[in-house]
Structure formats: C-alpha cells, structure tokens
N, C-alpha and C positions, 0 to 999 in steps of 0.2 A: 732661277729663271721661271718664267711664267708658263702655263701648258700652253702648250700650240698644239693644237691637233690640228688632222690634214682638212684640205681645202674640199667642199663638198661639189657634185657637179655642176649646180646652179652657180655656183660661186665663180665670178668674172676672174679671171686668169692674171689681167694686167688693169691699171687702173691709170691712165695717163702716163706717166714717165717712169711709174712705180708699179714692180715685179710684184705678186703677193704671193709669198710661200706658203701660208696656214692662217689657221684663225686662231686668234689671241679671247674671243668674247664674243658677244651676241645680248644686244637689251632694247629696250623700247624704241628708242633713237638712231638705231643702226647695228653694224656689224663691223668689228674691228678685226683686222688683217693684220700680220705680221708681212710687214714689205720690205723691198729693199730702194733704193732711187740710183741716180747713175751712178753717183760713186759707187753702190754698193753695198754702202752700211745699213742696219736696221733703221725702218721706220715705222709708226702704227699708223696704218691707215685707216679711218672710219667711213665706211660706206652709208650714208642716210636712207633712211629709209622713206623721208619726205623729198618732195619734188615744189622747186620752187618755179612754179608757173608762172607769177604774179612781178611787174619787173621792179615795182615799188618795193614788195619782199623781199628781191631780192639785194637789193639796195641797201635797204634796211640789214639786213645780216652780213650782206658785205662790211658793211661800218663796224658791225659790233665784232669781225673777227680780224678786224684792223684795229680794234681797242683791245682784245687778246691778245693781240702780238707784242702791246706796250708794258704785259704782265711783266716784273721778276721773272728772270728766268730761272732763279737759283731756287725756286720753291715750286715749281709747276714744269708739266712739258710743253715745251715751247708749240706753236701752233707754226708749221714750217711751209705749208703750200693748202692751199685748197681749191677746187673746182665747183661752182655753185652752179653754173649756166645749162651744163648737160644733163640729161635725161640719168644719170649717176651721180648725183652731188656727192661730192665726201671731202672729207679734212685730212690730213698729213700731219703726226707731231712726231715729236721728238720719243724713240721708241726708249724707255724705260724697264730696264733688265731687274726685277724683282717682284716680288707676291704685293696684292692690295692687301690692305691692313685685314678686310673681312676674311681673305684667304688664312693672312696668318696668323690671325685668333683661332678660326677652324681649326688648324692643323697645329697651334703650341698651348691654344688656351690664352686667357685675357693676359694683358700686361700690366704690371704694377711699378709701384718706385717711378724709379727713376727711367724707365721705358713707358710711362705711360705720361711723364711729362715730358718729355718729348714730343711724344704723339700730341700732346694737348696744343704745345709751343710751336711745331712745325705747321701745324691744322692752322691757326691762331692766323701764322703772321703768312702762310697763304691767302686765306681769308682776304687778310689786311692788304697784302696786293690788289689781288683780285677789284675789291672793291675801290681801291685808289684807282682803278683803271679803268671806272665806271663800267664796270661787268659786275652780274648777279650771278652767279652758279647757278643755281635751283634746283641740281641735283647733287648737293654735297652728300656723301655718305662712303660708309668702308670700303667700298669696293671702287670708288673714282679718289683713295689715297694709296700709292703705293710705293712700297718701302724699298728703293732703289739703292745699291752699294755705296752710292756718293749721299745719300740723307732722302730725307721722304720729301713729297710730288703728288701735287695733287692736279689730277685730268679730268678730263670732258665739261670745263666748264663753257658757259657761250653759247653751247650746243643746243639749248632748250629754248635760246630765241627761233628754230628754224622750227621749232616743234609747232610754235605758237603761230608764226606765219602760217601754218599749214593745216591747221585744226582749227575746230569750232572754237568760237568764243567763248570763253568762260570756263573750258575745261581744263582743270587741273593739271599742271608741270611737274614732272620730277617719279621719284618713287613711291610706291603706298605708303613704305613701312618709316619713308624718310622725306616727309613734305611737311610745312608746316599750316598750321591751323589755317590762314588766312589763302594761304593755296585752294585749301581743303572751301572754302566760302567762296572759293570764285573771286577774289579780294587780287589786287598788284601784289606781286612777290618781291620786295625789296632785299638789302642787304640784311634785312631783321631777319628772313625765310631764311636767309645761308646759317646766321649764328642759332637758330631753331634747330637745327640739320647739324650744328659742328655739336651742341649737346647731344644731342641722341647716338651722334658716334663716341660721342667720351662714353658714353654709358656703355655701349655695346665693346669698346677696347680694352674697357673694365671687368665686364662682367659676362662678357659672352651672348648678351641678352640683349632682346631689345626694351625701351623703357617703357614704353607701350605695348605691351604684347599680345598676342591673337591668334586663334587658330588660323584665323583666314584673311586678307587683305581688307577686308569690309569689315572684320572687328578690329582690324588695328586702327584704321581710319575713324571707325566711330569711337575709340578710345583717346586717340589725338586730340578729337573736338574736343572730349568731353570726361574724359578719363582721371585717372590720377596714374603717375609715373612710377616706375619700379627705378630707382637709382642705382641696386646693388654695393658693393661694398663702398663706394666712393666718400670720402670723408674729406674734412677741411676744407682748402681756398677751391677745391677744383670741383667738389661738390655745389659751394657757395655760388660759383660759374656756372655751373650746369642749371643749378635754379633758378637762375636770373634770365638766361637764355632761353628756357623750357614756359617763361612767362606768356600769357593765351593774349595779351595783347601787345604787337611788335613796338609801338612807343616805348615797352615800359623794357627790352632788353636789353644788356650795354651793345655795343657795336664792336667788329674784330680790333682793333684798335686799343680799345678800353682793356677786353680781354689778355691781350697780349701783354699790357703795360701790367698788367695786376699780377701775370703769373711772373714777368720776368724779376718783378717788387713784391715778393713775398712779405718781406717786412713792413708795409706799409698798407697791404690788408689792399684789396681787390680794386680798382676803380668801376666805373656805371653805375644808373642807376639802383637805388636801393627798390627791392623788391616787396612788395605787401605781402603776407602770409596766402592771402588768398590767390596771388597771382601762379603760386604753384604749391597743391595741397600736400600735406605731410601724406609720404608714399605709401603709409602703413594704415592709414586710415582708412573705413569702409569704402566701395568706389560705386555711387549711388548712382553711374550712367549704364553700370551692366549689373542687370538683374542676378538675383542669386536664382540658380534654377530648381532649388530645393525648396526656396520660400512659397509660400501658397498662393504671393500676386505673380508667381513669373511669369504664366501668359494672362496678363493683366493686359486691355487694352494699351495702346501705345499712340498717344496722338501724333508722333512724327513719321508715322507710317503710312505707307501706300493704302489708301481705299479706307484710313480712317473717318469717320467723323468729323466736321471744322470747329465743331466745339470743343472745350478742353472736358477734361473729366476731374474728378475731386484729386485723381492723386496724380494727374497733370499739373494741377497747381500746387502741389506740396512741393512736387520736383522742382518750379519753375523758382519757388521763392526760395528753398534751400539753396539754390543754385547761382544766387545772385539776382535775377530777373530778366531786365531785356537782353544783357550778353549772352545769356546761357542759354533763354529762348531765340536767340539767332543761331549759338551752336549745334543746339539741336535741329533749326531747322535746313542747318549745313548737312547734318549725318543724315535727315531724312531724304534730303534732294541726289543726295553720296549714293544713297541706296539705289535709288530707282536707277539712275543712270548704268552702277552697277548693272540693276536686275534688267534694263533692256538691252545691255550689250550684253548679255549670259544668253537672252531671247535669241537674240541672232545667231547667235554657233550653234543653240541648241536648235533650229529649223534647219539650219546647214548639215548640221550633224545627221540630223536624222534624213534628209531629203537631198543632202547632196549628191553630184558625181561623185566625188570622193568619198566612201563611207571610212567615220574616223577623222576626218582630218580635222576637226573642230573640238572632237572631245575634247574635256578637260573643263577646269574650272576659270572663270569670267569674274571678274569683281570691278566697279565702278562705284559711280555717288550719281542721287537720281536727287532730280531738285521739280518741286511742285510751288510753283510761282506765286498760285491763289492764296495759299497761304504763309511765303515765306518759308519753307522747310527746306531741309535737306539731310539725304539718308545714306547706309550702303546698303548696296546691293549683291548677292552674290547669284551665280547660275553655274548650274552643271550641267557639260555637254553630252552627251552620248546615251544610254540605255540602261534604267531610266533620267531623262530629262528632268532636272527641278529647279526653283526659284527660293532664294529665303533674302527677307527684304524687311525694313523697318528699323530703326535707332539699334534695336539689340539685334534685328533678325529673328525677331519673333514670328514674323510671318511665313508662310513656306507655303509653296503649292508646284503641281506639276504644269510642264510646258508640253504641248503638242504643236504639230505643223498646221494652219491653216491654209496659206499660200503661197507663190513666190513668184517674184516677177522682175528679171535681172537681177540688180542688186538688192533688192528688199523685200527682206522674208517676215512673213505676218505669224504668229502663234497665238494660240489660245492658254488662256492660264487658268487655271481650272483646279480641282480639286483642293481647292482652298482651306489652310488652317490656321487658325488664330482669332485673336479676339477683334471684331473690329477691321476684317484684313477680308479684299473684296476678290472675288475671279475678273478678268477682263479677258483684251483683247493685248497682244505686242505687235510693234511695228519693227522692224532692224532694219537699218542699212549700213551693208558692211560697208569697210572702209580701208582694210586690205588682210595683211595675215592677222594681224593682232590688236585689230582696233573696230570698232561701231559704234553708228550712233542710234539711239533708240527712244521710241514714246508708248509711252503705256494708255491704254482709254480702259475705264472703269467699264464693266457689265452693263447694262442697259443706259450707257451715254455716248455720246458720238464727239464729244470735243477732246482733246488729250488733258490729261491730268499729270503727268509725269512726264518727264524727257532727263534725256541724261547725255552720257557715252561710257564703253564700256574698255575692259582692257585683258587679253589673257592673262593668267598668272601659272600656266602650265599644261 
C-alpha cells in the first residue's frame, strides 16, 4: 500500500462530496489525498494548485477530462469526478492500492527478465490508449506508473492541459528529469513527448538511473538537449526501442502503437521508423555538450550563456559543426534560454529568502531554462536560496555569481547579481515575480543596459 501520511493543518478537510483522510503525494500540479466518496470506498483526490479563472480554459479542460474518461480503464485510473469551477479545482480517480514503479526500484532495485517486460508492455499499451483517446500525458514517468495488485496503471495524465491554461506561454510541461527535447524548446508536446518519456523510464526500471543524468535539474535539462544517454544494462529489442524513442527529432520515433506491436512480435524484430546513428549517439562515446572540468578549456567562454558575446568564438564553431549544425545550434540555444529562466526564478526566492516575512521559507534550490530571443538561445539556470544566495547559469553552468536584494514591491523582487565568474559571464540586474509557492517568472537586464536580455520561469526542486 502506498504511504499516506497525516493531513497537514492547511490541508482542506472535505473536498465536495469526498472525506480526505491523508496525503498520498505532493508535485508541481497539486496535491493528492487519500479520500473516501459516499459510499465510502477509497478514492485519490488531486487538489490543483492552478485556478481556472478564464471561462474558455475552462471549457478547454473540461473536453480534454471528458476525453480521459474515454481512456481504457484496464490500464489507467479511471478519472471518476472532478470540480473545475471553484476556487479548489481538483480531480477524483480511481484510488490505486500499490507503490509507483519509481518507489519500487527504490526499495527492490531495477527489474529485469521477465518483470521488466512487463513494465515495458503495460507502459506500451497505456500509452497506446491514452493516445487513441486524443490525450497527451506530458508527464509520463516512474512515479505516475503504479504497480497495483490487479496489473500496472498509469495516473495523472490530462492534468498538464490545466498547467498550460494557467501559465505563461511557452513554458515547459512535465518533470526536469522526464520531459522531452521539444518541451525543453518551447516546441507543441505531442504523442512523440510521451514515447520520449516511456524510454527514459525503461532506462530507469532498468538500471536504477536516470539516462541523462545530473547533479542538478539544469544539468539534466541541458543534457536532454544535448547530451548522450547512459542506457545501462539494457540489451536487444527493448534497447533497440529505447533508441528509437530517445531520437532528438519527434518525427523520427516510432509511436505507442508501433512500440507495442514490436515487443508483443519479438520474432519479427521491432516495427517504426528506423533510426540514424546520429539520431541517438553511442552512450559510451565522449559527451562534447558537458565540458570535462579538468581540461584546460573548461571555463572556456560559452556563447549560449547569459551576458555572452553575439558573436560565436573559434571553439563555438568547432562545437556547432561537430554537432550537426542548425539543430544542434537551436539546442543549444534551447539549454541557454533553460538557463536564464532557471536563473531568474532562483532570483526571486533568493530576494524572498533574504527579505521576507518568513525568514527561510524560500530557501532551497530553483532550477528553470532562461531563453534570450535576440539571439535564439536557450539555457539552464540554477539559484540557491538562503545564506549565501548564488546563481550558476549558461549551457554547462559555467557561469556563477552571487544574488543580493535590491528591492521589493508586492509581488516582485528586484536583485542584483554581482560578483560575477566566468569567462564571458556579465553582473546585472533580476527582476522576479512570484507566482505562488513553487513557481516565478523572471527577466534578467545586463549591467549598464536597461532593455531585458533574458526572461524565463523558474521552479523549486526543494
């Protein structure tokens, strides 16, 4: 059974027709309850933490959790009530008695054999609902599959239409560590994004790991763009799957469909598109988007960073032609835009942090993608809140400097960035506005300029 711990005092009591005994979770998108409804029986409730003020929005989400309802039931939790109109929007599904998959790698260690085709098959022909029922997930990953006593279920998808009504345009849907490239660009998230998303959990049901890995949210993200993958021990048709899927352009992956047909037709070798070498590099190979920090160029200038230069430099264009050319200089200008957004919502808990009512309530670390228009980039960004305040921002995060408070005026707190390191990497000015517990948006202005150069939004990660 899944931990429930108790209900905290902020935590509403009753939610329409439905008791909430405890809390099942807690993630970007809301807070899920362990309920009961009249009858009595368990239910999961998810509290949103967006408000659908907008009555076309709401419209709009209404439809798409009336094309949830059309999912399979035998592979998902059914979506059973929800209330969008109140100042508490949340959903209702069918309450699911068992650990998510992320839970039970944690605690047994990765699955192999014949438990991990399974997982591959169940993931597969969820998917393949899902999408026959003109729903996108966009937050597939281990922790919304969970392995229930009657076979695995995959939740929360749907939910990330309500995200998008309610947020700035163009900002990224889903998890850091589980979104795919064209997410990560600001790019429509199709059914290619989910099967992006069902490889990175085969790799991680595998191997324990993630395929892109990072110390911090803003290296995983700039690894996504631009990285090469860790597969771990994965071998044969499910490996073949995973590379096809893990492809940096969504045209070129098969769809859940294809996928499913291939694993259930072993003998017959995989259907989808066939993949180019380039489309996902050999995992073992050097990975020429994160600098070695022992080589003598590691703080080498970085043209995808904040308060660069707009010209390129010599081993700007070694990168850019090793790398393919115009895709890989749009990726990178994806990881530079990742950054800054990061780095000005880190801005804003760190002026909170330091100048709020609340001392503390902000600490912690911020990670985001900062996008710089003039030139097409995009970056991550990371910020730490509390004492001392810091910023590290640019394709690798080569850049770093400290944040102080300038000023604050309701919701939007100004900082100065300052003590700047790097090559190429400028002090300014930040602007934040929050946007509630765990979210902001922000613009950065270079040091002796007064237009913005950077804008983004930002996201806790703890």
């Amino acid at each position: 059974m899944p931990d429930v711990s108790p209900l905290r005092p902020e935590d509403p009591r009753r939610l329409g027709n439905y008791r909430l005994n405890g809390r099942l979770g807690a993630g970007g998108q809301g807070v899920v309850f362990l309920g009961a409804g009249v009858s009595g029986g368990p239910v999961a409730v998810k509290l949103l933490h967006a408000r659908l003020d907008d009555a076309s929005a709401r419209r709009g989400f209404a439809r798409e959790i009336e094309a949830v309802r059309r999912v399979a039931p035998f592979c998902t939790a059914q979506v059973l009530d929800a209330d969008l109109d109140g100042d508490r929007p949340y959903l209702v599904s069918e309450y699911v008695d068992g650990p998510s998959l992320h839970e039970h790698v944690r605690a047994a260690g990765p699955r192999t054999g014949g438990d991990l085709d399974r997982v591959a098959v169940g993931t597969a022909t969820a998917l393949a609902a899902i999408h026959r029922a003109g729903v996108v997930h966009r937050d597939f990953k281990p922790g919304n599959v969970l392995l229930g006593s009657d076979g695995l279920r995959v939740v929360d998808f749907g939910i990330s239409r309500l995200a998008d009504a309610t947020a700035t345009t163009g900002h990224p849907v889903g998890t850091p560590a589980y979104i795919a490239p064209e997410q990560l660009e600001g790019r429509p998230a199709g059914p290619a994004a989910d099967m992006f998303c069902w490889a990175l959990t085969l790799v991680y049901a595998s191997s324990g790991r993630h395929a892109y890995s990072g110390d911090t949210h803003a290296a995983v993200m700039a690894r996504i763009l631009y990285g090469r993958p860790d597969l771990g021990p994965l071998s044969g048709l499910l490996k073949d799957l995973v590379v096809a899927c893990l492809a940096a352009d969504p045209d070129e992956r098969p769809d859940a469909g294809q996928v499913l047909s291939a694993l259930l037709d072993r003998g017959q070798g995989h259907a989808g598109p066939a993949v180019p070498d380039s489309a996902v590099p050999d995992p073992t190979a050097p990975d020429p988007a994160v600098p070695d920090s022992t080589a003598p160029d590691s703080t080498a200038p970085d043209s995808t960073a904040p308060g660069t230069d707009d010209r390129l430099t010599e081993r700007d264009r070694g990168e850019h032609a090793r790398a393919g050319g115009p895709r890989r200089a749009r990726r990178v200008a994806v990881v530079a835009s990742l950054a800054v957004l990061v780095v000005l919502g880190l801005v804003l808990g760190v002026a909170r942090v330091l100048t709020a009512r609340e001392p503390g309530r902000f600490d912690g670390t911020w990670t985001g993608v900062a996008r710089y228009p003039a030139a097409g980039r995009v970056f991550p960004v990371e910020i730490r809140l509390g004492d001392p305040a810091g910023m590290r921002w640019g394709a690798d995060l080569h850049c770093s400097g400290r944040l102080t408070p300038a000023s604050e005026s309701g919701d939007v707190l100004v900082l100065t960035l300052d003590q700047v390191k790097g090559d190429a990497c400028h002090p300014g000015s930040v602007s934040i506005t929050w946007r509630g517990e765990g979210a902001a948006d922000f613009e950065v202005t270079r040091e002796g300029e007064q237009a913005t150069r950077y804008s983004g939004s930002l996201s806790r990660t703890n």
